[in-house]
C-alpha positions, 0 to 999 in steps of 0.5 A, a space after each residue: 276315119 274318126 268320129 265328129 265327137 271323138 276328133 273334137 274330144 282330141 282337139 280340145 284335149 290337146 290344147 292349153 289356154 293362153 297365157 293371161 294379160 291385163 287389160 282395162 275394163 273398157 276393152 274387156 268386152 268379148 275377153 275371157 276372164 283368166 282370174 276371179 273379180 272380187 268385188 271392191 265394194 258393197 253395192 248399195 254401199 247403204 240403205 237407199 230409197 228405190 223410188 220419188 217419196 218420203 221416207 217415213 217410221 213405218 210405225 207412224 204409218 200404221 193408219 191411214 191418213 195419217 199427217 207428218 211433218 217433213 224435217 228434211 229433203 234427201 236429193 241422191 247422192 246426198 247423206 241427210 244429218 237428221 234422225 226422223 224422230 216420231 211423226 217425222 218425215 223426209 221428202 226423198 228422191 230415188 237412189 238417195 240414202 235413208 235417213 236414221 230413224 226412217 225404216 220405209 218409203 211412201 211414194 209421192 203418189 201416196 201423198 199430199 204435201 201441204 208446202 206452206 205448214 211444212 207437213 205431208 198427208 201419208 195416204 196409204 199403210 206401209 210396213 217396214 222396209 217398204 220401197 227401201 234398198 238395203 246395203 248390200 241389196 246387190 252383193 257385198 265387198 269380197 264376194 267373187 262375182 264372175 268367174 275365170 272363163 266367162 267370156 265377157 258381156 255388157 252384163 257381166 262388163 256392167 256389173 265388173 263395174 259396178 264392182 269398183 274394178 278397173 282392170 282385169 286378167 284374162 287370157 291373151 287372145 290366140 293368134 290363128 295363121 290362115 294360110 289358102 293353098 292352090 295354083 287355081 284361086 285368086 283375091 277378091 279383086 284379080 283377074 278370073 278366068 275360066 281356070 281361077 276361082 275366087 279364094 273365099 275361105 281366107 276371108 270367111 275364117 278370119 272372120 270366124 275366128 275373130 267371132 270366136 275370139 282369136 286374131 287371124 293372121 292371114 298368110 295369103 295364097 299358097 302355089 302348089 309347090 313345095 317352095 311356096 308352101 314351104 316359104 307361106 308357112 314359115 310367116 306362121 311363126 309366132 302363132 298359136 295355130 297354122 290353119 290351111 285350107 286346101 291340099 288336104 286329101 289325096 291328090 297329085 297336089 295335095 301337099 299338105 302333109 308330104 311338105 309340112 311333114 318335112 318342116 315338122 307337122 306331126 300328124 294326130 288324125 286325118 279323115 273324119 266320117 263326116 260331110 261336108 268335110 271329111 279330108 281335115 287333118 289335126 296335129 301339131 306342127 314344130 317348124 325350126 323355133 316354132 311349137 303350135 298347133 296344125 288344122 288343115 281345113 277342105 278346101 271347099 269354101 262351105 266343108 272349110 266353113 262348117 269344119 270352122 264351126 265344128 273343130 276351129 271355134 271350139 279350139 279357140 274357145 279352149 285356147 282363150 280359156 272358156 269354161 268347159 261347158 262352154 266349148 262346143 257349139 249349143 245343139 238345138 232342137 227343132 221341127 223337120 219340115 220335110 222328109 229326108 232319106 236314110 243318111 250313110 256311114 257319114 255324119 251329116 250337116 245340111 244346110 237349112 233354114 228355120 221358120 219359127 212360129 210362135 213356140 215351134 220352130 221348123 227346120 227347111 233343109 236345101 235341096 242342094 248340099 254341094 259344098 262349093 254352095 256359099 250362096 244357100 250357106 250364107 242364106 242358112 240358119 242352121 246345120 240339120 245334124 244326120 248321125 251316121 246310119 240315121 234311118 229316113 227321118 219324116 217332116 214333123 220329127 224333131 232332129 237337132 240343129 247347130 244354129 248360126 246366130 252366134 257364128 
């Protein structure tokens, strides 16, 4: 068995970022930049007021009150054509542009126009560059701005805007086939028995991988022989990964490698000294006319889940082409709130719920950890992380956590 770290570290390290695409700018939100924005304009393109006033010469302002008369009205989106001379002003609105000659911004509640004599009383003092915007205040034309791998936001989308730019590179989004192995599961929806169980971890990935920023194509259910699977995972083709869950251990009907073996999945490492999870299986599967990569999940639907969190999210974010330091999920520290025993030579992830108060953040494991609990894993905040051979940990110690917020 291998290490959490080390299987991640050979993951990530044998996958490539997707090829790049061009799209809109309105279907850019949760896409990966594959190529740098530069920015096409200067953002205030000219000096602007940032607020309801006038704009005056900072120099005849110097004592206050001080009367001037008003030569023009500047509205946004209006460039005035008068030059604000000496005890000259401006009434102007927010986002309009200065008018030459004016150097600062009185804000109206600094003032008291008189509308018939055509002047307004300046109340207070106000240096140079008082409430004014500068050009360029914000970024300049030619500056690169946002970067290749940032996944895109409603900030970083906002501001792509407010560079001037339409369109944009990024990576194509990989496409994640999700094939479920076994005689005993069914759809939501068929008929159950004592013998069927609900197939659930289709579903949950597929979801998973949209989160993360793939496409799922789900191949449905496949029966333990080796005709399905056989049949099941040539739909694969096209794809930039075949992920399975089930027959990944050692059993009579665990097919997994003997079958896919023989299509042409090679084997990089299977086993990791984890739990819930330790039967995955990585490597690269080469059916006839096909290349992409294999990860075969457990087929417990929370060991699939937290394997998904771990091993295939990170996947996806090196296939979209993220930033480095953007590929594993954040470890966050927080509160033990009850005492746990020594853990074995097995990482573990406990589910757990997390109570914050104030600035301190408590971590409630679940008593039951059994890995067929989808209840206490949708009811979770968090995974509790128990390095191998950890000693017995006492409430009030800090321990790390993977929270679920943005799985």
């Amino acid at each position: 068995m291998i290490s959490v770290d080390e299987a991640q570290a050979r993951i990530l390290a044998t996958l490539a970022p997707s090829p790049s695409e061009q799209i809109g700018i309105a279907a850019a939100n949760n896409r990966v930049l594959a190529g740098p924005v530069v920015a096409r304009t200067t953002q205030p393109p000219v000096a602007l007021s940032a607020m309801d006033g006038y704009a005056v010469r900072a120099g005849d302002v110097g004592a206050a009150p001080t009367t001037l008369e008003i030569v023009d009205r500047i509205p946004a989106g209006k460039m005035s054509s008068k030059i604000i001379g000496p005890g000259q002003a401006a009434r102007i609105f927010t986002g309009a542009p200065l008018p030459a000659g004016a150097d600062a911004i009185v804000i109206q509640e600094d003032t008291k126009e008189d509308a018939a004599a055509g002047t307004v009383e300046i109340g207070v003092t106000v240096p140079s560059g008082h409430y004014v915007r500068p050009a360029g205040l914000d970024f300049s034309v030619g500056e690169t701005l946002v970067t290749p791998g940032t996944r895109l936001n409603p900030r970083a989308i906002g501001l792509i805007a407010a560079m001037n730019v339409s369109w944009l590179n990024v990576a194509r989004k990989p496409r994640i086939a999700l094939l479920a192995t076994g005689d005993e599961i069914v759809l939501p929806g068929d008929e159950t028995g004592a013998t069927r169980i609900v197939s659930s971890n289709n579903f949950a990935l597929a979801a998973l991988i949209e989160n993360a920023g793939g496409i799922a194509v789900d191949l449905g259910i496949a029966s333990d022989d080796e005709d399905g699977l056989t049949s099941r995972a040539k739909a694969a083709a096209g794809c930039d990964m075949l992920v399975t869950t089930g027959g990944a251990s050692v059993g009579d009907h665990d097919l997994i490698q003997p079958v896919l073996g023989k299509m042409g999945l090679s084997v990089d490492f299977w086993k990791i000294a984890m739990r819930p999870g330790k039967p995955l299986i990585f490597g690269q599967f080469r059916p006839e006319g096909g290349d992409m990569a294999f990860l075969g999940l457990p087929g417990n639907p929370v060991s699939s889940l937290v394997c998904g969190l771990l091993f295939l999210s990170p996947a996806i974010a090196k296939m979209s082409g993220r930033h480095e330091r953007d590929l594993l999920p954040q470890v966050q520290p927080a509160t033990l709130a009850e005492n746990l025993a020594a853990n074995d030579s097995r990482q573990s992830y406990l589910r757990a719920r997390l109570v914050r108060d104030g600035n301190r953040t408590t971590a409630h494991p679940y008593s039951r950890q059994d890995s067929s609990m989808l209840r206490t894993m949708h009811e979770a905040d968090c995974l509790i992380i128990r390095p191998p051979g950890a000693p017995a940990s006492r409430a009030g110690e800090t321990v790390d956590t993977l929270n679920f917020e943005n799985s």
